[in-house]
C-alpha positions in Angstrom: 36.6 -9.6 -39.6 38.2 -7.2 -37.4 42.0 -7.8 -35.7 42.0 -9.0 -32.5 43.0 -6.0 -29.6 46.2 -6.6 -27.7 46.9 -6.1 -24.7 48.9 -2.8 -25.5 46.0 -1.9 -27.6 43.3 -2.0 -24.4 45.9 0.0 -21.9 46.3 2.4 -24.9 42.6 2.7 -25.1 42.0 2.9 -21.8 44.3 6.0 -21.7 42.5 7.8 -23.9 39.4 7.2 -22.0 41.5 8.6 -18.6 42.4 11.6 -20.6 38.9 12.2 -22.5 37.2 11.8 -19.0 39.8 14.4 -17.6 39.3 17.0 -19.6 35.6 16.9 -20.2 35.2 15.7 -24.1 33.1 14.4 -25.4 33.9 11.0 -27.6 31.8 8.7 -29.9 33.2 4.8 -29.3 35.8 3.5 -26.9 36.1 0.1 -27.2 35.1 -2.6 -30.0 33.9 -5.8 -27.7 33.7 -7.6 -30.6 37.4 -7.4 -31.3 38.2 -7.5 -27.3 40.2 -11.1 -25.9 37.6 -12.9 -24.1 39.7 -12.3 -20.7 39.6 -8.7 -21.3 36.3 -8.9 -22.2 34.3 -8.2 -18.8 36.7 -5.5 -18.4 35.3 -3.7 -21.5 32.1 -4.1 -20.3 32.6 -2.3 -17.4 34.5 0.8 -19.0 32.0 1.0 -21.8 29.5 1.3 -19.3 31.2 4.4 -17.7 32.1 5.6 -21.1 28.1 5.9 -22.0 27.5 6.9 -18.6 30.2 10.0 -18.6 28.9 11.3 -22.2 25.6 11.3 -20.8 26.3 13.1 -18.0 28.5 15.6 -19.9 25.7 16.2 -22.5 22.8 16.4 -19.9 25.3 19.1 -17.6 25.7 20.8 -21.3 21.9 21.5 -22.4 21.3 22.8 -18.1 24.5 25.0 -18.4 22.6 26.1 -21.9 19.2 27.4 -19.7 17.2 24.0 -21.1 15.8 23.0 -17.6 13.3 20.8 -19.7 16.3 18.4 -21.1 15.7 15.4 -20.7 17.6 13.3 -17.7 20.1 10.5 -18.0 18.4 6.9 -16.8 18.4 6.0 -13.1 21.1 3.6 -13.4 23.8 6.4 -14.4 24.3 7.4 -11.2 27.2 9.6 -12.2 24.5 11.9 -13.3 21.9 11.8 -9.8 24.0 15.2 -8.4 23.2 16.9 -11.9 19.6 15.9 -11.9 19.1 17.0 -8.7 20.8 20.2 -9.8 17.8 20.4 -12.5 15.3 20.1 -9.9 16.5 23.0 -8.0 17.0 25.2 -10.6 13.1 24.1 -11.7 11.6 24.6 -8.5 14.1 28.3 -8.6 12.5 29.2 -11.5 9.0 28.8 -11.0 9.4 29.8 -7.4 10.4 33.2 -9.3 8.0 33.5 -11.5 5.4 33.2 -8.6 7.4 36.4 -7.2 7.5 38.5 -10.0 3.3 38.0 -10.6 3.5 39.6 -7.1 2.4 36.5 -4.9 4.0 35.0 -2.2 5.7 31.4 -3.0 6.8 28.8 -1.1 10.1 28.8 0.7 12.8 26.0 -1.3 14.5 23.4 1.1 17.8 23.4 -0.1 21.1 24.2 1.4 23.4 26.6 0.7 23.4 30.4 -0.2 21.2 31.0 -3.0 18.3 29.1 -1.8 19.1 30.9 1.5 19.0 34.6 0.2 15.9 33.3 -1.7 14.0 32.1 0.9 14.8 35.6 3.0 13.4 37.5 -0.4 10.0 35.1 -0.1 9.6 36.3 3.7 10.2 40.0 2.3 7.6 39.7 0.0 5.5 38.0 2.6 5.2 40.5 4.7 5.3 43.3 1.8 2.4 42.0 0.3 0.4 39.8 3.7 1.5 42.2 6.5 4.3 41.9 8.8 4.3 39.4 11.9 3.0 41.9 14.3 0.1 41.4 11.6 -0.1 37.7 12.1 0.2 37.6 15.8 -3.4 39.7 15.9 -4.9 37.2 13.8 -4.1 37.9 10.6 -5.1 34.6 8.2 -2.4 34.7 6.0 1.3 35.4 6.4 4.0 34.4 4.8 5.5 33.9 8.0 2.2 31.9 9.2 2.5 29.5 5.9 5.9 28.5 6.9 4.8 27.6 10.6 2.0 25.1 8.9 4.6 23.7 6.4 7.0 23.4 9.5 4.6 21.1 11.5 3.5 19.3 8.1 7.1 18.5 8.0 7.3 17.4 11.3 4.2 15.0 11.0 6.2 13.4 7.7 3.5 14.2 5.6 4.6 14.9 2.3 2.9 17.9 0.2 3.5 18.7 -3.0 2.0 21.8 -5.0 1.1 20.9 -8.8 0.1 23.0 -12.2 -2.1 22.4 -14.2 0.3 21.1 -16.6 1.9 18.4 -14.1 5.0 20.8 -12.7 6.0 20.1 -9.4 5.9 24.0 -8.0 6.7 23.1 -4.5 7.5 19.7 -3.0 8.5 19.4 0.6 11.6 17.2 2.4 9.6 14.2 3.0 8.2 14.4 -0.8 12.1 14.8 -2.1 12.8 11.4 0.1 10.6 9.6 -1.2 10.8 10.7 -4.8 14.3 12.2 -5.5 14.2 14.1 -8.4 11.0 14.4 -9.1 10.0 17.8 -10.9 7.1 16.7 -12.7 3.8 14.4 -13.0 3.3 13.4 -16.7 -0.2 13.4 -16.9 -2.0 10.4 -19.3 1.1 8.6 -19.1 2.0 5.2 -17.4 3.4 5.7 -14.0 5.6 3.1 -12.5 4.7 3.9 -8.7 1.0 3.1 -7.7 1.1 6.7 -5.8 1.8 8.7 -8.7 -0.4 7.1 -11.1 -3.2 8.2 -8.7 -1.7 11.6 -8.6 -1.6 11.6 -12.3 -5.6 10.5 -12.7 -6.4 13.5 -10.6 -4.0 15.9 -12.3 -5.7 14.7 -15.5 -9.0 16.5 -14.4 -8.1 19.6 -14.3 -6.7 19.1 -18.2 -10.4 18.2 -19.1 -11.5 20.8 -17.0 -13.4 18.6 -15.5 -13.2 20.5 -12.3 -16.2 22.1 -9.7 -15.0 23.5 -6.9 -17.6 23.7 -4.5 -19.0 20.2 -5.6 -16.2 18.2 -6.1 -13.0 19.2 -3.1 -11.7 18.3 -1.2 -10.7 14.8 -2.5 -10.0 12.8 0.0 -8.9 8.8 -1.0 -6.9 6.0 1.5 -4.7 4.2 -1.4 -3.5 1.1 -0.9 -0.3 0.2 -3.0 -1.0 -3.7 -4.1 1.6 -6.3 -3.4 2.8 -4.3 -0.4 2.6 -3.4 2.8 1.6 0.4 2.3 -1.0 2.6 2.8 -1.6 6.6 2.1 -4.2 9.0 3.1 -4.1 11.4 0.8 -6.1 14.7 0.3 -6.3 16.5 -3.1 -7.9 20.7 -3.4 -7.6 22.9 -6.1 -5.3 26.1 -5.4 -5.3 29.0 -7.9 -1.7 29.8 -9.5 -0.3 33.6 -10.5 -1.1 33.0 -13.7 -4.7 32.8 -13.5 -4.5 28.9 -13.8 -5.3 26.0 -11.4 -3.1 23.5 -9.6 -3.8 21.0 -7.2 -2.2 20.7 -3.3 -1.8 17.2 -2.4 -1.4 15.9 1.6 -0.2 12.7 1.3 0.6 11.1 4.6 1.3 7.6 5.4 -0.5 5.4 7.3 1.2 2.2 6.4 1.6 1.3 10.3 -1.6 2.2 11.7 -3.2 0.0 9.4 -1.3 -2.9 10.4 -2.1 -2.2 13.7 -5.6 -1.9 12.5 -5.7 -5.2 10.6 -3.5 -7.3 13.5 -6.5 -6.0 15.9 -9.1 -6.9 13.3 -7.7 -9.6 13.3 -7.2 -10.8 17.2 -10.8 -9.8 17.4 -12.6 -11.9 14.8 -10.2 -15.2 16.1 -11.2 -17.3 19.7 -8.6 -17.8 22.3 -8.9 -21.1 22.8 -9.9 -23.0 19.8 -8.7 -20.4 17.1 -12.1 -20.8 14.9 -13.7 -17.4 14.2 -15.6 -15.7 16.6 -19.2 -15.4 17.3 -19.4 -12.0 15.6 -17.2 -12.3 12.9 -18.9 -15.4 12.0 -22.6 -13.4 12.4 -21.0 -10.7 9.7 -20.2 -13.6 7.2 -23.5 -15.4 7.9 -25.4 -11.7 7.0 -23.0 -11.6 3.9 -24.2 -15.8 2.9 -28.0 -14.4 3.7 -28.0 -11.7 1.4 -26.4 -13.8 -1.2 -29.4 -16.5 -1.0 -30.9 -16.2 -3.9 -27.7 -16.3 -6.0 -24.9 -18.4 -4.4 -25.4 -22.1 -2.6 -23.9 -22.0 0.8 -24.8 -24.2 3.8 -24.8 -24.0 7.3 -24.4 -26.6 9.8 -24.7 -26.2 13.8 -22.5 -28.5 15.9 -23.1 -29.2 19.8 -20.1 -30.8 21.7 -22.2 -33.9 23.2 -21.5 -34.7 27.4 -18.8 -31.4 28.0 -21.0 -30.7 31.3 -20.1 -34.8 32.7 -16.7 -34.2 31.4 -16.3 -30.9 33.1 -18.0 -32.3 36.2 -15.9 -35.5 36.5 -12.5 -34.4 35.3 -12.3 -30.3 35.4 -12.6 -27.3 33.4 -8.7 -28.0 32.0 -9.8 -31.1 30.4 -13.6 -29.8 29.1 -11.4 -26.8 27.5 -9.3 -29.6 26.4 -12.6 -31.6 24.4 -13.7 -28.3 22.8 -9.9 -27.4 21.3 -9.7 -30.7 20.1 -13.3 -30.9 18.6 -12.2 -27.4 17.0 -9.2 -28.8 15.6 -11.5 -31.8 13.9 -14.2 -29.1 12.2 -10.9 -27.2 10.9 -9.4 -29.8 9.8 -12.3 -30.9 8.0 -13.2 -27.9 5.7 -11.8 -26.4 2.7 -9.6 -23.0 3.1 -12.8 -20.6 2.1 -15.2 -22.4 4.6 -16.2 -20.9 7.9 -15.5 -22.6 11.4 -16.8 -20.6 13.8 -17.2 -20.7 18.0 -21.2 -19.8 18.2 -21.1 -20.3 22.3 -19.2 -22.3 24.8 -19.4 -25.7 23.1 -21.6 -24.8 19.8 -19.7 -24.4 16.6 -21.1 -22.9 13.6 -19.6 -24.3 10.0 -20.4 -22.6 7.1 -19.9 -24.4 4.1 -19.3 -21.3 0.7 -20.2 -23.0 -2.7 -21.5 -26.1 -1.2 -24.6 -27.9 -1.9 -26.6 -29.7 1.5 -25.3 -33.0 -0.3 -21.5 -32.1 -0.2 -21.6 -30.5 3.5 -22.7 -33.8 4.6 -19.8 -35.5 2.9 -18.2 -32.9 5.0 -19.8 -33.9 7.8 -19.1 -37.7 7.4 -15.2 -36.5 6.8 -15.7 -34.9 10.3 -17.4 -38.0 12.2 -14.4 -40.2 10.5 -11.7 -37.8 12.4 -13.7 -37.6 15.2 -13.3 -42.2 15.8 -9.8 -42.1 14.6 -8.7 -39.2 17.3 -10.5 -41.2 20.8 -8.6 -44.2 19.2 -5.5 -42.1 19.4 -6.5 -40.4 22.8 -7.2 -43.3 24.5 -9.3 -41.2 27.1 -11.7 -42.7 30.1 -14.5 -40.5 28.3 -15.1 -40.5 24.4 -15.3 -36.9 22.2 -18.7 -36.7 20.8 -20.6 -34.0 18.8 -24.2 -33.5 17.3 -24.4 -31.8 14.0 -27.3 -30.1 12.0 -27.0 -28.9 8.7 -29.0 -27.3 5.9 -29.1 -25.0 2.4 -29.1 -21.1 3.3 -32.7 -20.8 1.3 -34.6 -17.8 0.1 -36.9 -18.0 3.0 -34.0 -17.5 5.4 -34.6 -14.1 5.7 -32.1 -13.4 9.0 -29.8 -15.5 11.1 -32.4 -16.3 13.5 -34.0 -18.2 10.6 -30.9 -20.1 9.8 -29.9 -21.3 13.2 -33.4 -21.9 14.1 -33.6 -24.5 11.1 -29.8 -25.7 12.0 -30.5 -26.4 15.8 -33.7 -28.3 15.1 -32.0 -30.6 12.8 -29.3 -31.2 15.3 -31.4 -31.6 18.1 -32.7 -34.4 16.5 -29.9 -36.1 16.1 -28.7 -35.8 19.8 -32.1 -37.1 20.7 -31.6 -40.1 18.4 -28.4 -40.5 19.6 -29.5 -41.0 23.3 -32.5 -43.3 21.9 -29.6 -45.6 21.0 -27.7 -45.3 24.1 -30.7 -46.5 26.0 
């Protein structure tokens, strides 16, 4: 068993750490938690922690000072390490910026500050214009400039669409601002592998093509795909082409741009159209759509329909106003919704006609339904206490294989309740 560290022995140790740190070494243990006081003990911890996290750093710095651009990064959670990694992105993008130079083809300006990437980007406009024409060239009409290239990525950038040039082995060549934001030090897709983000994963499947080569060009690009990241609240548009590299190979150029709040404002007006004002049931036509969807599904599923008819709004209307006929319809609506399970249908077919439709439902259990709904309907006048009583007629029936169209459903429906508001005033007499 291993003596106990004193106090002395921690400040001592921690020393050596200060003085390791200081002058850049490189050590292989700092402190034994095992033989640490149990109030000392978090503290260890903690310096351990930055212990692992500085020889990381240093060895990482070491293998890029070394020219190995392809070592492999410290985790996410040194973040003692982030300014070197993104150090090894530059110097990535550099590189294969260069290499596109030196094959004689014009390469994409590097957003990065200071001087290098500065006199770099003014060698990729000299090239541009040695190789493309200069800008007197481009303001005739020329197609491609250097100097033209730039003005596209410019409004791209603008827009906050992010576009990112890939080879064919998964190297980010050329990744915009918005890109960088989103994925900081990002400087390559590893194809066939797991991806933790949703966006790359799908970035990955299509990179993977062009490994199989699995690739027409005429036939199959543009890809276009809208992705929408599950769990969450975001969307992308994204737009995939095949661009040829110096080398002879492929890569792909990927627009991703997105269009997380224009689809909420797509679905929020979805969904204010398919809901009614006044009793907040469905509307007529979203109802219609999921009536089609039940028709088509007739000789599969069992769904009913039932058609409900608010009995005497016209006397109530007449006698005590429109306010208190809007009044019998919202609370007849509130009844029907009130009735029905979360997947069934409740739906405003015309000024006092509601449409219930009833998913995974025999005609034996909608009329339980039904019954459930008459129930609420006696216990809410006793409650209301009105000089008029809330009625409603109701007809219901399977969705069959003969019901061809909605006309055929709400023709069979409508029948079956106007019977029962005939028999109704039968009684009355």
């Amino acid at each position: 068993m291993s003596r106990m560290m004193t106090q002395g022995d921690i400040l001592a140790a921690v020393e050596r750490l200060l003085d390791d740190v200081a002058a850049g070494r490189i050590t292989q243990k700092f402190l034994d938690e095992e033989s640490c006081p149990e109030e000392w003990l978090f503290l260890a911890r903690k310096l351990n922690r930055m212990h692992r996290d500085v020889q990381d750093m240093l060895e990482f710095a070491g293998k890029l000072a070394g020219g190995d651009m392809d070592a492999p990064a410290p985790s996410c959670q040194n973040v003692l390490a982030a300014p070197v990694k993104e150090l090894q992105s530059q110097m990535r993008a550099l590189y294969l910026g260069l290499e596109q130079l030196a094959a004689g083809k014009i390469a994409g300006k590097l957003y990065h500050a200071g001087p290098l990437f500065a006199r770099y980007n003014a060698v990729v406009d000299s090239v541009g214009k040695l190789l493309m024409g200069d800008l007197s060239a481009a303001m005739e009409g020329d197609p491609v400039t250097s100097w033209r290239y730039h003005q596209v990525l410019a409004a791209i950038n603008r827009l906050r669409i992010m576009m990112m040039e890939v080879n064919d082995q998964g190297e980010i060549v050329f990744a915009n601002p918005p890109v960088r934001e989103a994925f900081p030090g990002l400087s390559r897709l590893e194809y066939g592998a797991p991806q933790p983000d949703p966006l790359l994963q799908y970035l990955c499947a299509i990179g993977a093509r062009l490994q199989r080569k699995a690739v027409r060009r005429d036939e199959d690009y543009p890809i276009l795909r809208e992705l929408h990241v599950p769990g969450s609240d975001t969307w992308y548009h994204i737009t995939s082409d095949v661009i040829p590299f110096p080398n002879g190979a492929q890569g792909y150029l990927h627009l991703i741009d997105d269009i997380s709040a224009w689809k909420r404002t797509e679905l929020m007006l979805e969904t204010y159209a398919s809901i009614d004002g006044l009793t907040g049931t469905c509307t007529r036509r979203a109802g219609s759509q999921k009536l089609e969807e039940l028709i088509s599904a007739r000789e599969e599923e069992l769904n009913c329909a039932a058609f409900v008819d608010v009995d005497g709004l016209k006397e109530i209307n007449d006698t005590y106003g429109h306010n208190e006929g809007d009044f019998a319809i919202q609370t007849i609506a509130g009844i029907l919704l009130g009735s029905v399970r979360s997947k069934d249908w409740v739906i405003r077919f015309g000024g006092d006609e509601f449409l219930v439709l009833f998913l995974d439902c025999t005609e034996d259990m909608a009329k339980v339904a039904m019954a459930r709904m008459y129930a609420k309907l006696e216990e809410k006048n006793r409650e209301l206490d009105k000089p008029y009583k809330l009625s409603f007629s109701v007809g219901v029936s399977q969705i069959t294989p003969e019901m061809e169209h909605i006309s055929d459903v709400i023709r069979v429906i409508d029948a079956s309740m106007y019977q029962e508001k005939t028999a109704k005033k039968e009684s009355s007499r």
